[in-house]
MDAnalysis code that builds the backbone (N, CA, C; Angstrom):
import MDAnalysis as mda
import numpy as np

u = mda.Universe.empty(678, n_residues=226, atom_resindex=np.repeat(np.arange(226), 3), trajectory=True)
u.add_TopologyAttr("name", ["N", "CA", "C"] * 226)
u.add_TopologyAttr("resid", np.arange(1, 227))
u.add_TopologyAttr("resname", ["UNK", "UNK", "UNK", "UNK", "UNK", "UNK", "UNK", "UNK", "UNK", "UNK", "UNK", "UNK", "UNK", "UNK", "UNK", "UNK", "UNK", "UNK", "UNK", "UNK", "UNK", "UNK", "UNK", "UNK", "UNK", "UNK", "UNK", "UNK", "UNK", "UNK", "UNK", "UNK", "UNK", "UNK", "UNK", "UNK", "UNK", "UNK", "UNK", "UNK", "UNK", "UNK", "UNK", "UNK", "UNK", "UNK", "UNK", "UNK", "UNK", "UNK", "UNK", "UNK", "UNK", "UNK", "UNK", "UNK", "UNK", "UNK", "UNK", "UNK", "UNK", "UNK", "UNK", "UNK", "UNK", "UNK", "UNK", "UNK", "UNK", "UNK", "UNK", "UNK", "UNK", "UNK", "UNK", "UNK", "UNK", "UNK", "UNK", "UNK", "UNK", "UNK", "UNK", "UNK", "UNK", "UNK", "UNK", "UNK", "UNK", "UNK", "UNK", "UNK", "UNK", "UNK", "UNK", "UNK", "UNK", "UNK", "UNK", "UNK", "UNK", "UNK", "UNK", "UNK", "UNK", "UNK", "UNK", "UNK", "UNK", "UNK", "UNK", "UNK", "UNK", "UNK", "UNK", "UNK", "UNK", "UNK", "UNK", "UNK", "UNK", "UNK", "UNK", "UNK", "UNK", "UNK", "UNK", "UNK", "UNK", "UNK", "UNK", "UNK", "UNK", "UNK", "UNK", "UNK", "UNK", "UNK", "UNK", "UNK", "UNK", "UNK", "UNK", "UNK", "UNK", "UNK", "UNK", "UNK", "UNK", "UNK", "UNK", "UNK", "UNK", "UNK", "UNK", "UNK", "UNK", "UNK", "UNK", "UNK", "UNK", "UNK", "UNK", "UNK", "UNK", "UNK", "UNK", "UNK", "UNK", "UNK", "UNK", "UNK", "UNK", "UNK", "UNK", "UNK", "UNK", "UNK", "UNK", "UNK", "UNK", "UNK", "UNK", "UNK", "UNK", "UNK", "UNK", "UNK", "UNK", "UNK", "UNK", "UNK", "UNK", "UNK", "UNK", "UNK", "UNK", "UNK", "UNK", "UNK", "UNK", "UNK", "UNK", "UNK", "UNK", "UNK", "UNK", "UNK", "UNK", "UNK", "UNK", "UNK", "UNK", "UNK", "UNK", "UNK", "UNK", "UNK", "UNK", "UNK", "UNK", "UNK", "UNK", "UNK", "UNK", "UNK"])
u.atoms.positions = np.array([
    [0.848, -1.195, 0.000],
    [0.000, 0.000, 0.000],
    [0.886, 1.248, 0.000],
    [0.427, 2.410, -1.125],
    [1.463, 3.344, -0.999],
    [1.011, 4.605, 0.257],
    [2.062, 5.508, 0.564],
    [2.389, 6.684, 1.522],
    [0.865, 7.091, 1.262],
    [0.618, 7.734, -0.206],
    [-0.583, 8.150, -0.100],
    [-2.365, 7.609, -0.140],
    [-2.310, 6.029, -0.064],
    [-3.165, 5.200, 0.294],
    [-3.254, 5.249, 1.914],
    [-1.954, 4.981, 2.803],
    [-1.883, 5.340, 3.899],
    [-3.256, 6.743, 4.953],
    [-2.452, 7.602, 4.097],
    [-2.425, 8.767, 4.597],
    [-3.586, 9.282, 4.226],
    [-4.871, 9.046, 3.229],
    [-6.064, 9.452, 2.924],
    [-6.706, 8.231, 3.752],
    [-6.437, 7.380, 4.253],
    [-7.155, 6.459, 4.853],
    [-7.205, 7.108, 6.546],
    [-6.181, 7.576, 6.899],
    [-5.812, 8.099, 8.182],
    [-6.773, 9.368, 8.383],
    [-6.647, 10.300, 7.002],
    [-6.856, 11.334, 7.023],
    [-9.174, 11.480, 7.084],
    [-9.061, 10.560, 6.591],
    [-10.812, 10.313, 6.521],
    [-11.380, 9.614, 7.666],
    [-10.431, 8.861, 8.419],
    [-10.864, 8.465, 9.742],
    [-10.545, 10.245, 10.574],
    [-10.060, 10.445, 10.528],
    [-10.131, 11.934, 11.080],
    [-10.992, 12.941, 11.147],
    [-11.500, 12.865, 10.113],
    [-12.271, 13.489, 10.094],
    [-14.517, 12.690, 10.399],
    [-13.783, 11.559, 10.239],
    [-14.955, 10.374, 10.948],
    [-16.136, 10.083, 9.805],
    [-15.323, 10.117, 8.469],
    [-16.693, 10.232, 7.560],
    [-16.522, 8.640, 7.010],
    [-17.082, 7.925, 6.304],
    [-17.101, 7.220, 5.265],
    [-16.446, 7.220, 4.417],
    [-15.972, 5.825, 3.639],
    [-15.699, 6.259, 2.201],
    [-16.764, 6.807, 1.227],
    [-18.189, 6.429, 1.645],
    [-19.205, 6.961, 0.667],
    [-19.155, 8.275, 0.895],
    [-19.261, 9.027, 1.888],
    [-19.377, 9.931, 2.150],
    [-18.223, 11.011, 1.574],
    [-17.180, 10.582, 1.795],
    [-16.234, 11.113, 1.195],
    [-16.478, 11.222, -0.043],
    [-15.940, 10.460, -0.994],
    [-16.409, 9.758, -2.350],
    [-17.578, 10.852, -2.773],
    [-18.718, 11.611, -2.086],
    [-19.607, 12.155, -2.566],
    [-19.228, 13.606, -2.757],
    [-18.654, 13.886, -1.815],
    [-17.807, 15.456, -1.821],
    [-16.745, 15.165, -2.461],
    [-15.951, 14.015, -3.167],
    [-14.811, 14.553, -4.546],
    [-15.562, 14.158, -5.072],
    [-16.677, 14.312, -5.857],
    [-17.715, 13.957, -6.930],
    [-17.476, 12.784, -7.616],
    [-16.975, 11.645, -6.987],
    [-16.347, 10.371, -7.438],
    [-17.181, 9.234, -7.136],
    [-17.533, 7.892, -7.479],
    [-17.894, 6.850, -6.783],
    [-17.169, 6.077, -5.928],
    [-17.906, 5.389, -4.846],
    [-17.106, 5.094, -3.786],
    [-16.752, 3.985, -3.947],
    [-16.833, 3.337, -5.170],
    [-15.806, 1.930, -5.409],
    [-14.533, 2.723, -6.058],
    [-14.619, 3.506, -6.937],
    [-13.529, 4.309, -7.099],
    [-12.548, 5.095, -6.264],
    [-12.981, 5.517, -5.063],
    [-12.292, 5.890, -3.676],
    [-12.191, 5.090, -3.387],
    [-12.491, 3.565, -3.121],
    [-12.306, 2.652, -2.196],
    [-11.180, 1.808, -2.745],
    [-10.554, 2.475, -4.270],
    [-9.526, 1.944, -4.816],
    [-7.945, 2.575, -4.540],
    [-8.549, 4.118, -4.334],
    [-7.665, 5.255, -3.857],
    [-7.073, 4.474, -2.630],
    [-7.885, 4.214, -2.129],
    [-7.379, 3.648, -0.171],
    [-6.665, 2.391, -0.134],
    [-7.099, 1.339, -0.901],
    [-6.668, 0.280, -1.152],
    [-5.298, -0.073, -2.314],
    [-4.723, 1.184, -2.848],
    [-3.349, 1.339, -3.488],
    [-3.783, 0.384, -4.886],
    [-5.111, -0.035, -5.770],
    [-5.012, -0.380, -6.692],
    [-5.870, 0.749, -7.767],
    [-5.761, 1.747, -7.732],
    [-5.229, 3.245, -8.614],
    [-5.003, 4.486, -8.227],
    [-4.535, 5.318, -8.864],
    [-3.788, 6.520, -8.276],
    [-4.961, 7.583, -9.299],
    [-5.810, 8.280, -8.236],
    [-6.364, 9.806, -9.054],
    [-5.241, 10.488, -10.452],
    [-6.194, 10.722, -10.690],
    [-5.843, 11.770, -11.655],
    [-5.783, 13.155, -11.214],
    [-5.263, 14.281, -11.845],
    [-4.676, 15.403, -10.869],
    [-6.081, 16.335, -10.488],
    [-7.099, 16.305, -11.453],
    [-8.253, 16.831, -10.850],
    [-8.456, 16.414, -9.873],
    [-8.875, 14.870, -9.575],
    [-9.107, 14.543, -8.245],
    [-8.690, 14.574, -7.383],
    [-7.168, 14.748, -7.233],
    [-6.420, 14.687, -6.497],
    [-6.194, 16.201, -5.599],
    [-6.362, 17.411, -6.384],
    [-6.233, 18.656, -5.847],
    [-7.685, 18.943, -5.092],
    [-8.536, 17.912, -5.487],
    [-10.020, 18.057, -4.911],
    [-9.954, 17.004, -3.213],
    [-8.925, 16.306, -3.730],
    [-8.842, 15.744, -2.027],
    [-8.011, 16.265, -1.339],
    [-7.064, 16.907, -1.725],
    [-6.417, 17.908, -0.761],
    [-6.770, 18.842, -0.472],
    [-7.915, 19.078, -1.100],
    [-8.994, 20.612, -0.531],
    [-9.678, 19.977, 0.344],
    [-10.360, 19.062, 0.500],
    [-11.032, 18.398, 1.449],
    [-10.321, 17.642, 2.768],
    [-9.180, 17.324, 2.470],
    [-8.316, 17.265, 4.008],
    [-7.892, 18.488, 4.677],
    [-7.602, 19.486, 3.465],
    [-6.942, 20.768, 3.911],
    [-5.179, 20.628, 4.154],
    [-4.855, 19.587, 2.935],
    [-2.918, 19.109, 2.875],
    [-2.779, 19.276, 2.104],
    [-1.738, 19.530, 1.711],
    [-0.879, 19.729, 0.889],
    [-0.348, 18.712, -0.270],
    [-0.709, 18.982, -1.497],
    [-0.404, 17.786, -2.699],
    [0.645, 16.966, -1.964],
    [2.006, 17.731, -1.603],
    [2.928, 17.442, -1.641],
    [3.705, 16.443, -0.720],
    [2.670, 17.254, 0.569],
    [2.897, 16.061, 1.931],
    [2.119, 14.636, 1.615],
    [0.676, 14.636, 0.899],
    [-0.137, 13.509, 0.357],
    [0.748, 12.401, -0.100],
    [1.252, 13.096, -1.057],
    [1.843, 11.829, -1.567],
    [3.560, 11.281, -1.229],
    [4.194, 12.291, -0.413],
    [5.390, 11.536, -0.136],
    [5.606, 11.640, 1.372],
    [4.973, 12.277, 2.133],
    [4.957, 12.303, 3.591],
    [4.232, 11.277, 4.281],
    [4.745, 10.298, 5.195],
    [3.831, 9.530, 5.891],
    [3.523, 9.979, 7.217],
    [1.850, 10.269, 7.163],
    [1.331, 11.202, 8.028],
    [0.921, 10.263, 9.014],
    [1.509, 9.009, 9.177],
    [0.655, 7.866, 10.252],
    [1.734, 8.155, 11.678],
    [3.282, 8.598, 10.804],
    [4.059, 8.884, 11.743],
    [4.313, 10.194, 12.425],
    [3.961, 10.691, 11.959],
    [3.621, 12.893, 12.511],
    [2.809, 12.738, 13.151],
    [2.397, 13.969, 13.570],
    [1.054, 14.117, 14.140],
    [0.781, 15.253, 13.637],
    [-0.325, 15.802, 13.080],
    [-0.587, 16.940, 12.229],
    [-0.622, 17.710, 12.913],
    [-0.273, 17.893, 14.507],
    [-0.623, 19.371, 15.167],
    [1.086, 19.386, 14.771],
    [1.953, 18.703, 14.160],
    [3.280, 19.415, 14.905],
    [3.566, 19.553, 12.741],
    [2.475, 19.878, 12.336],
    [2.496, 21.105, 10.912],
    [2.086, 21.831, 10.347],
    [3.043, 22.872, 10.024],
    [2.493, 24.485, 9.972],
    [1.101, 24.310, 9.212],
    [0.135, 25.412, 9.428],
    [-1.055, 25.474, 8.824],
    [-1.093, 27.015, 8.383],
    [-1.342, 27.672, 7.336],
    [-1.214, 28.387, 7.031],
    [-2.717, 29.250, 7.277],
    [-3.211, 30.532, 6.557],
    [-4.281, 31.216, 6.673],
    [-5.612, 30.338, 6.586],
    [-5.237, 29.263, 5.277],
    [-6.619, 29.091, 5.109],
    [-6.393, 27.743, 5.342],
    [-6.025, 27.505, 6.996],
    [-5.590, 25.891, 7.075],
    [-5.187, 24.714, 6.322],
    [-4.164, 25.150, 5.517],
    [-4.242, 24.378, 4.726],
    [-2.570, 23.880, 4.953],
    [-2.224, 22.747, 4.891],
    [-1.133, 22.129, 5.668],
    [-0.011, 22.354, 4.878],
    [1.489, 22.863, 5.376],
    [2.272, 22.194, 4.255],
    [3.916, 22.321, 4.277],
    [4.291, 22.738, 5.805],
    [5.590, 22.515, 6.172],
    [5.273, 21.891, 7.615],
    [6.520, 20.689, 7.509],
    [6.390, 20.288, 9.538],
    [7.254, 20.935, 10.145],
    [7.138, 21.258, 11.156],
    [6.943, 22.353, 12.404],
    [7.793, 21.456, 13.719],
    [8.578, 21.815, 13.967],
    [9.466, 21.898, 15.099],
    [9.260, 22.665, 16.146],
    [8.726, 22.027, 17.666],
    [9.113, 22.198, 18.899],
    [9.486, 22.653, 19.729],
    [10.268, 22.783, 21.006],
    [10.657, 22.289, 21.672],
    [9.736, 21.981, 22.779],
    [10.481, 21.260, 24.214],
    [10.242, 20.680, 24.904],
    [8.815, 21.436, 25.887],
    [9.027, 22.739, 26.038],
    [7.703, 23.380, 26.578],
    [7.008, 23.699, 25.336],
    [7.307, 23.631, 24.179],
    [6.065, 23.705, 23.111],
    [6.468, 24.921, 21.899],
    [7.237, 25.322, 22.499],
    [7.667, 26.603, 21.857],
    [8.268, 26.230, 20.068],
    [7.842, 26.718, 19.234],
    [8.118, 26.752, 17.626],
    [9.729, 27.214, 18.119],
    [10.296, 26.289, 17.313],
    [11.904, 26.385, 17.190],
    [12.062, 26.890, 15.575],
    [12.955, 27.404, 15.574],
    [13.745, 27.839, 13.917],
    [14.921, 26.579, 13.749],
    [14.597, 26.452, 12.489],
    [15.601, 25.367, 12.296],
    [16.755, 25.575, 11.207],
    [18.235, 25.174, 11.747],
    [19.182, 25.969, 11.267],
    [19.555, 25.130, 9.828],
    [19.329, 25.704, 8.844],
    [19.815, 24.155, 7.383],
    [21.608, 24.819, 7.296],
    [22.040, 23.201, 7.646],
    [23.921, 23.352, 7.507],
    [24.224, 24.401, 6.388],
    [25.470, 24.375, 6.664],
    [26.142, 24.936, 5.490],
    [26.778, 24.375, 4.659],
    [26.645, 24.669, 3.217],
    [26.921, 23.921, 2.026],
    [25.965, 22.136, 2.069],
    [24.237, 22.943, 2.369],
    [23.304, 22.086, 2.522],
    [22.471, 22.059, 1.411],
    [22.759, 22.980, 0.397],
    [21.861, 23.102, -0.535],
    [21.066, 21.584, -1.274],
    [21.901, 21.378, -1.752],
    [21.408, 19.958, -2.185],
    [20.335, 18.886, -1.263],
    [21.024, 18.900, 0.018],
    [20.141, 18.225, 0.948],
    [18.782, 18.665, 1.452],
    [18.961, 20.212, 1.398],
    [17.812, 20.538, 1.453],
    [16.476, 20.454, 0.788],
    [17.319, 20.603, -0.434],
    [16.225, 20.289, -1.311],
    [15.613, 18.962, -1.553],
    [16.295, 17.843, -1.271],
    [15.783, 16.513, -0.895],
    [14.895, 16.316, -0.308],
    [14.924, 17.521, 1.092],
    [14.434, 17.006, 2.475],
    [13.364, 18.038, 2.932],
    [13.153, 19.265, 2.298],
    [12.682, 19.820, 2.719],
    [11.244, 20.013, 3.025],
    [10.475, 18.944, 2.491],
    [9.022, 18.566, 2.937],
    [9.168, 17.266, 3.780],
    [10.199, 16.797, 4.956],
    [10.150, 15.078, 5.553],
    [10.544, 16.005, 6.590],
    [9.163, 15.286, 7.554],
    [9.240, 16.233, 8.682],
    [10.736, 15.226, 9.722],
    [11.375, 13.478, 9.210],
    [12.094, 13.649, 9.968],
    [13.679, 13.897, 9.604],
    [13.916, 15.161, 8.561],
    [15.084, 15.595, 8.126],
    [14.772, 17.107, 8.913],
    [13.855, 17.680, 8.891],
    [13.544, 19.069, 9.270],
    [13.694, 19.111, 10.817],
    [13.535, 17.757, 11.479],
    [13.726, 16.821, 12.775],
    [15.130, 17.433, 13.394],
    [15.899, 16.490, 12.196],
    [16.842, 16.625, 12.328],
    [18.457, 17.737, 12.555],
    [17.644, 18.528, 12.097],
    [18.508, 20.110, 11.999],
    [18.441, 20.926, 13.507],
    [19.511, 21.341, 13.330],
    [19.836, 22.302, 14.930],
    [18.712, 23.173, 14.988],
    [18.173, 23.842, 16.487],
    [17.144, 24.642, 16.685],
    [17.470, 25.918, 17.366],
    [17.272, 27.196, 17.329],
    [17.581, 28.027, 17.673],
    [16.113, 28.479, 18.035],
    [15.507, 29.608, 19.092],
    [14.717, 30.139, 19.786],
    [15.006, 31.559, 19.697],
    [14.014, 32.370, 18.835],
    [13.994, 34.187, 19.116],
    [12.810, 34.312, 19.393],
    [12.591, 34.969, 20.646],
    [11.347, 35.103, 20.934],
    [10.749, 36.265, 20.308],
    [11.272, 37.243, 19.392],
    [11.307, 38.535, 19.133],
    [10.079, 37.929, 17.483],
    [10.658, 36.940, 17.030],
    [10.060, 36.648, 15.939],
    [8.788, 35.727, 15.938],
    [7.737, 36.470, 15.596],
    [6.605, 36.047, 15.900],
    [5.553, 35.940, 14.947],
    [4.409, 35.266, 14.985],
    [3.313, 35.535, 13.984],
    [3.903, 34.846, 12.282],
    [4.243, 33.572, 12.597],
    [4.914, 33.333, 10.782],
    [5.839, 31.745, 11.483],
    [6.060, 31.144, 10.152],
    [7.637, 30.151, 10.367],
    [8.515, 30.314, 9.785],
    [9.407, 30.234, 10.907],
    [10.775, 31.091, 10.350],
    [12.053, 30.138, 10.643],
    [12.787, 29.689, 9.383],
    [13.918, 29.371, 9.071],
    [14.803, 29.732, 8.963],
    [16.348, 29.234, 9.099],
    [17.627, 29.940, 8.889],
    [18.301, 29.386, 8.008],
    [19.132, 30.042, 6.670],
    [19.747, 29.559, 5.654],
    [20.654, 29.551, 5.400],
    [22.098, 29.183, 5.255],
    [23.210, 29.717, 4.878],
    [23.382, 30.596, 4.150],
    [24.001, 31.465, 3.903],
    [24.755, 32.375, 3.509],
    [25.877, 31.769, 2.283],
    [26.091, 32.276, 1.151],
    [27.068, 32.105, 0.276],
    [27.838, 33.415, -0.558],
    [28.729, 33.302, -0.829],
    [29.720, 34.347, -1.515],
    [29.021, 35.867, -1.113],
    [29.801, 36.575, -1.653],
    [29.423, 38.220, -1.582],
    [28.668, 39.171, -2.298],
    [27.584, 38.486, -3.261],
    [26.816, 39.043, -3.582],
    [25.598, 40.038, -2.722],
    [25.373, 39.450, -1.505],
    [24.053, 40.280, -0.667],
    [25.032, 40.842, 0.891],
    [25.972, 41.686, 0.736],
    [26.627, 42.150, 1.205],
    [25.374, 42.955, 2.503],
    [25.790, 42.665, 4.208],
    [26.596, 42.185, 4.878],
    [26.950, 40.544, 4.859],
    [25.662, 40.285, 3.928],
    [26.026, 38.374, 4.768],
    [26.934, 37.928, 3.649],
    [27.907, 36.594, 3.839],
    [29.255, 36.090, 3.370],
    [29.348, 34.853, 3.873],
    [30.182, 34.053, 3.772],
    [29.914, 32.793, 4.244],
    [29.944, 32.938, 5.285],
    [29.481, 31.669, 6.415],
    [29.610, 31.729, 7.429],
    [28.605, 32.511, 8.363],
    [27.490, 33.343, 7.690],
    [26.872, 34.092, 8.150],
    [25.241, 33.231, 7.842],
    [23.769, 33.579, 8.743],
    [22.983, 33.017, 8.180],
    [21.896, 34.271, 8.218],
    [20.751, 33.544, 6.844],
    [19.495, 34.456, 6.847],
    [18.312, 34.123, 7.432],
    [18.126, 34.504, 8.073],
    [16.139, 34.030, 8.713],
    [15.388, 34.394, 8.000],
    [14.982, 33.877, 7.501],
    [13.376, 33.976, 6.511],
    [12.389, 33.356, 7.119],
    [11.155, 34.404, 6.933],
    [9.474, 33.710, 7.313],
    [8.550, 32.938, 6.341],
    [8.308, 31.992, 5.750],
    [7.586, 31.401, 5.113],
    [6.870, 32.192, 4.266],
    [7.109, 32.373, 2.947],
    [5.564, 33.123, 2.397],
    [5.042, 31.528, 1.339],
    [3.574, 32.043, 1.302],
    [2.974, 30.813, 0.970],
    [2.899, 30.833, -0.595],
    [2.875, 32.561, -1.084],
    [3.234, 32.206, -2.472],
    [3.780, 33.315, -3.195],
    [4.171, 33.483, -4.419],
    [4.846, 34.547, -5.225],
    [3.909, 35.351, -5.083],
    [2.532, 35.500, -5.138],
    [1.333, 36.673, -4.996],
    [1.782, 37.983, -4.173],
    [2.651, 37.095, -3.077],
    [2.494, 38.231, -1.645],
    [4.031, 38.712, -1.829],
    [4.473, 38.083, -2.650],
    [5.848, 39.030, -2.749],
    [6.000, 40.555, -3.161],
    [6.899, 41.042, -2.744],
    [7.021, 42.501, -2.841],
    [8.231, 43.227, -3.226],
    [8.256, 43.623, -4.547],
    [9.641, 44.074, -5.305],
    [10.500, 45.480, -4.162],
    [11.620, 44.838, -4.145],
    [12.291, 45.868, -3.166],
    [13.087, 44.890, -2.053],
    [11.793, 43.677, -1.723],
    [12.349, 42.897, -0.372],
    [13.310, 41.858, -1.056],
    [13.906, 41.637, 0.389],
    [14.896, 40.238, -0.158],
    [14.200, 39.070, 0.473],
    [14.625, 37.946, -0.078],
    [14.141, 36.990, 0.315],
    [14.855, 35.718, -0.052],
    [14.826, 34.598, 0.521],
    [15.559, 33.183, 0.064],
    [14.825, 32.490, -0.833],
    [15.060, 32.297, -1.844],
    [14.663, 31.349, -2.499],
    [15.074, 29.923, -2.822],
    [14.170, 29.009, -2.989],
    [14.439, 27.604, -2.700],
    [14.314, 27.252, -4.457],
    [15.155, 26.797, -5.391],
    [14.522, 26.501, -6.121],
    [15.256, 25.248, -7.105],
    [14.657, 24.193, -8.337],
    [15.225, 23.377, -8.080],
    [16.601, 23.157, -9.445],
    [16.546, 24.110, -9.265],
    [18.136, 24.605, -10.095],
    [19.391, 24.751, -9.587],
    [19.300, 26.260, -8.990],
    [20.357, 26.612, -7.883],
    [19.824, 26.344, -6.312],
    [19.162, 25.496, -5.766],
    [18.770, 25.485, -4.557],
    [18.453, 26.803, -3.566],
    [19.156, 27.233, -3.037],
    [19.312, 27.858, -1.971],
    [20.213, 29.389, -2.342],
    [18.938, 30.240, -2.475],
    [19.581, 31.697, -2.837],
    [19.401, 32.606, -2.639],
    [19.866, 33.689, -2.002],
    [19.114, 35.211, -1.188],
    [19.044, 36.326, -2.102],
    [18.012, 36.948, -2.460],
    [18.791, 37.708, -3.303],
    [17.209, 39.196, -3.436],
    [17.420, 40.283, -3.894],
    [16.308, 41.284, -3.784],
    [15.798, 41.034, -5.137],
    [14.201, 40.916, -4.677],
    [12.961, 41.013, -5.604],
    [13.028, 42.281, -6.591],
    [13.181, 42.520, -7.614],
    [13.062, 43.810, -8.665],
    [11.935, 43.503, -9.528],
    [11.309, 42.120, -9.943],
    [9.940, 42.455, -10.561],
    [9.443, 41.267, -10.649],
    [7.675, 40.903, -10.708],
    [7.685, 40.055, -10.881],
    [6.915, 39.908, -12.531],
    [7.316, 38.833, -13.241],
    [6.514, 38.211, -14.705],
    [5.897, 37.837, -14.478],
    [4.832, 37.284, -15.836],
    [4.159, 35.985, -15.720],
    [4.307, 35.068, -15.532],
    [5.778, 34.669, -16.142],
    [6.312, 32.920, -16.001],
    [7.708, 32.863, -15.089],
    [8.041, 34.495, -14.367],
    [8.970, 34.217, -13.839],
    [8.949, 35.605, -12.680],
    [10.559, 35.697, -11.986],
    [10.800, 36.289, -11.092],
    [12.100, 36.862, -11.291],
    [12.430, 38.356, -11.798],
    [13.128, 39.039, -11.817],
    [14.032, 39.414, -10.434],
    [15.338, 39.222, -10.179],
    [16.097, 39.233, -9.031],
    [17.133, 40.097, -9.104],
    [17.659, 40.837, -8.151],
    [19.192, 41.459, -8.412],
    [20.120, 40.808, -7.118],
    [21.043, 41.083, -7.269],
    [22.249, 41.124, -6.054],
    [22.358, 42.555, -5.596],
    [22.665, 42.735, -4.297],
    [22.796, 44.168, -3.563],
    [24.234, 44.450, -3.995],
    [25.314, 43.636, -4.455],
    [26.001, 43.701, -5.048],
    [26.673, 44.360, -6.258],
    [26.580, 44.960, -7.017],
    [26.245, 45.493, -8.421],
    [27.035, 45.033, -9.392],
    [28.665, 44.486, -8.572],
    [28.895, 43.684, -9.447],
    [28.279, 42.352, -10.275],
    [27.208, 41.959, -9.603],
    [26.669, 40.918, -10.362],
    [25.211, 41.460, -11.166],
    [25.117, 40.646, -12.244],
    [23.967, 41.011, -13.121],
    [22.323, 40.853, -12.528],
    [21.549, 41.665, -12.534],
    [20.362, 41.094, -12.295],
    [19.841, 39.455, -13.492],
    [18.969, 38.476, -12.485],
    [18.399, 37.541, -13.567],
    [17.380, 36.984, -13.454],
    [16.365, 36.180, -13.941],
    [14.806, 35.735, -13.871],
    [15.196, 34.477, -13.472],
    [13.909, 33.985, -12.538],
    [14.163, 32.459, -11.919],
    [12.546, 32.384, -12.501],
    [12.660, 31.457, -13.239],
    [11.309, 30.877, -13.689],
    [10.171, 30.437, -12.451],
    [8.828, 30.544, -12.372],
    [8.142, 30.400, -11.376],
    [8.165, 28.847, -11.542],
    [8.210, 27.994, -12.482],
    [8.114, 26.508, -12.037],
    [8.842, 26.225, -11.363],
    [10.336, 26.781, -11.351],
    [11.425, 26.263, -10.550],
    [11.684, 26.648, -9.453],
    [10.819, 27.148, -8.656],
    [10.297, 27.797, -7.382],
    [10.106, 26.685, -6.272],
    [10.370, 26.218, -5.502],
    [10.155, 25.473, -3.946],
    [9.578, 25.661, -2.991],
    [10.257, 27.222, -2.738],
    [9.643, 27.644, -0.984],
    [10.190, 29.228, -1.701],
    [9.846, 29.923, -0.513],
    [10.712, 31.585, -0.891],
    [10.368, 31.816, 0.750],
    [10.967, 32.576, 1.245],
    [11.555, 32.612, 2.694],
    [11.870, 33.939, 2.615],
    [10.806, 35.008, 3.175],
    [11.291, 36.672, 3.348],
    [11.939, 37.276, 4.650],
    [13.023, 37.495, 4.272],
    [14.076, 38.068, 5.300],
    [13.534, 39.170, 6.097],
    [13.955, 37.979, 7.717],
    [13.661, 38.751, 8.506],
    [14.494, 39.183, 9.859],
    [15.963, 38.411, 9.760],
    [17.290, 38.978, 10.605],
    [17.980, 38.258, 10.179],
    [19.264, 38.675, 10.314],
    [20.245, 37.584, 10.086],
    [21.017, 37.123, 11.657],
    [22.095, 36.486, 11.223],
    [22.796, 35.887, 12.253],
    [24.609, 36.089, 11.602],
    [25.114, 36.866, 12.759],
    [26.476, 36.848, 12.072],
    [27.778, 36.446, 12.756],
    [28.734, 36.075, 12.262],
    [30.113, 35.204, 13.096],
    [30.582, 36.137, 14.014],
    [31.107, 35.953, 15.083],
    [31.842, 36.943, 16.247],
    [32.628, 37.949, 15.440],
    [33.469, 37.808, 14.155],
    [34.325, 38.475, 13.566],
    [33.989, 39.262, 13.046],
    [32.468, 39.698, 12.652],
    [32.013, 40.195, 11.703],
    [32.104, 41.859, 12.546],
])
């Protein structure tokens, strides 16, 4: 049975309905859902964005996150509850920031929807930063001058390119160059115009498919030397 046979089976006992019942709100028959659950066929993408409206998850956690082992209070929920980063702790309850290594790019991008790699990363506590989830990123070369290696960026989650705002900086996750900070100058239709604070480097467009996460800067963190 696959992750996402699992996890719609979990997810409909949760909510305490039926498969008929279910099955009636994705406008489907319930021998046809009852195939979804039982791992002998996989929706098609209409249906599929219609059952993640109805759990309120995320395509993404659906099908490669196993939600039997989480517990959905410990992942972020955004405005319109709708699920789609896991959420770190600590011991009195408190949302931790979680630090991604340096020269992690690659891994991150592997890992960055498995709540036990996100587990796994060091945790830091600002109580100053509030209202949002907020991550810390490495830092690379001297393009976004103060930060340099060795230095990191905190970014707050934005949920999509809509709410971005030309002027701000922000991290972008994407699945080209992974892991990149850099100021918003415009946005396209099919893409995202960027500069370096730098001037030696050229402004350039990051296509919106190749987009991950984007993370808007909100302090950094810098080495004793700095």
């Amino acid at each position: 049975m696959s992750v996402f046979s699992e996890n719609i089976r979990l997810l409909r006992a949760t909510l305490g309905k039926t498969q008929r019942e279910l099955s009636q709100q994705i406008q489907i028959t319930s021998s046809r859902y009852s195939s979804y659950e039982n791992g002998k066929s996989k929706p098609p993408v209409d249906v599929l964005i219609r059952i993640s409206r109805i759990f309120n998850v995320s395509i993404d956690l659906l099908l490669s996150v196993d939600l039997t082992k989480h517990s959905l209070k410990d992942m972020l929920k955004l405005p319109d509850n709708r699920i789609v980063l896991p959420v770190v702790v600590d011991q009195q309850g408190n949302e931790s920031i979680e630090i991604v290594p340096q020269k992690a790019t690659m891994g991150y991008l592997r890992g960055y929807s498995d709540p036990d790699y996100i587990e796994s990363l060091q945790t830091i506590s600002l109580p100053f930063l509030k209202n949002g989830k907020f991550r810390a990123f490495p830092a690379d070369g001297d393009s976004m001058p103060p930060f340099r290696d060795g230095s990191f960026i905190i970014g707050k989650y934005m949920e999509g390119v809509n709410d971005l705002k030309s002027g701000n900086t922000y991290v972008f996750i994407t699945l080209n160059d992974g892991i990149t900070y850099k100021r918003l100058r415009a946005k396209n239709k099919t893409s995202l115009t960027v500069v370096s604070d730098n001037t030696f480097y050229e402004p350039y467009d990051i296509p919106l498919n190749e987009i991950v996460e984007v993370w808007q800067y909100a302090t950094g963190i810098f080495p004793e030397s700095y």
